[in-house]
C-alpha positions in Angstrom: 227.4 -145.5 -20.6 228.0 -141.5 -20.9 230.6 -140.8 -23.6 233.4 -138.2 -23.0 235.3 -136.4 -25.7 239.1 -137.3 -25.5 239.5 -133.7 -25.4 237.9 -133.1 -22.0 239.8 -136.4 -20.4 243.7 -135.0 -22.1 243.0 -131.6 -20.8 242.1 -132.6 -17.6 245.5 -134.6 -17.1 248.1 -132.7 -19.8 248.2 -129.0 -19.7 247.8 -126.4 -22.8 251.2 -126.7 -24.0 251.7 -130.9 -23.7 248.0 -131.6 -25.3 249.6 -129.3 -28.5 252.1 -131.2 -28.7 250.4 -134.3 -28.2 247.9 -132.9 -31.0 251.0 -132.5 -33.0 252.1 -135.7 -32.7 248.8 -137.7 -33.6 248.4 -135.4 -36.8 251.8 -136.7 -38.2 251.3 -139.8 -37.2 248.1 -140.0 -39.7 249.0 -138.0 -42.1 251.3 -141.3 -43.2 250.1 -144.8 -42.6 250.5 -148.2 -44.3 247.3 -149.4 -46.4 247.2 -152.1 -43.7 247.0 -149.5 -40.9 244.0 -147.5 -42.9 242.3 -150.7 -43.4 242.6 -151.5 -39.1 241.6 -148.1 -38.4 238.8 -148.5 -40.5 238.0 -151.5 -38.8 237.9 -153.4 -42.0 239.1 -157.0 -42.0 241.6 -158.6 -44.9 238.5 -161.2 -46.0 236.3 -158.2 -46.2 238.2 -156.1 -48.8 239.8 -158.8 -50.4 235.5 -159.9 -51.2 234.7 -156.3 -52.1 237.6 -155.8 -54.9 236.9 -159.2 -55.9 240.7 -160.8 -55.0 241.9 -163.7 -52.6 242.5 -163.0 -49.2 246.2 -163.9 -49.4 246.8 -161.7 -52.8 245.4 -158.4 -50.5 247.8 -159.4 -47.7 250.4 -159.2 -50.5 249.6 -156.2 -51.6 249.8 -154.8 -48.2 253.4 -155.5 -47.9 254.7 -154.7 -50.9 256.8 -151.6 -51.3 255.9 -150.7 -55.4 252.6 -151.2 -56.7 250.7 -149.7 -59.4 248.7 -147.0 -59.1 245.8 -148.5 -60.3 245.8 -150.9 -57.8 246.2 -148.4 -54.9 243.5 -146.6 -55.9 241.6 -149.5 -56.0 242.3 -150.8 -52.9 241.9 -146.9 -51.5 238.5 -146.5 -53.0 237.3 -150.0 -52.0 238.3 -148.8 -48.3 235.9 -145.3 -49.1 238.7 -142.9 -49.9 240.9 -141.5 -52.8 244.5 -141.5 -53.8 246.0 -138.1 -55.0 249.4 -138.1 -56.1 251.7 -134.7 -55.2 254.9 -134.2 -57.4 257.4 -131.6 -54.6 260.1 -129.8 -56.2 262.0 -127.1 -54.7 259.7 -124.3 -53.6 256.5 -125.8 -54.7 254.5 -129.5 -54.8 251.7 -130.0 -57.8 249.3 -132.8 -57.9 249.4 -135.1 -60.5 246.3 -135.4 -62.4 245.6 -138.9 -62.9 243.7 -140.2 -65.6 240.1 -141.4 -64.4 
């Protein structure tokens, strides 16, 4: 089966101006997503991570929904799925990362 960059099919059917926009779009759209849309993007199942950071299935589908958690747990959870968790602190006219103790 010959593979064909998205790219090549959008531009073929959108032109210059609607596949920016498009472009646009998807970039906001991942530049904020649940932990339970990382982990399906990642293709990573519930079991699987639950295993690998050495929790129940049911307690990872927990944490998935809840609105606070600790960092600690994030980054646990964000590191167990191959990534990182920075933290940003935005104030008027400028944003600094917090620097999180290891």
């Amino acid at each position: 089966m010959k593979v064909i960059a998205i790219d090549k099919v959008l531009s073929r059917h959108l032109s210059p101006a609607s596949l920016a926009r498009a472009k646009t779009k998807a970039a906001k759209i991942l530049e904020e997503m649940e932990l339970r849309e990382i982990r399906e993007a990642l293709n990573i199942s519930q079991r699987g991570l639950a295993r690998s950071i050495g929790i129940a299935q049911p307690t990872l589908a927990k944490i998935e929904r809840q609105p606070d958690m600790r960092v600690a747990t994030l980054r646990k959870v964000v590191r167990a799925l191959g990534g990182d968790i920075d933290i940003m602190a935005r104030f008027p006219g400028t944003a600094i990362r917090v620097k999180l103790p290891a």
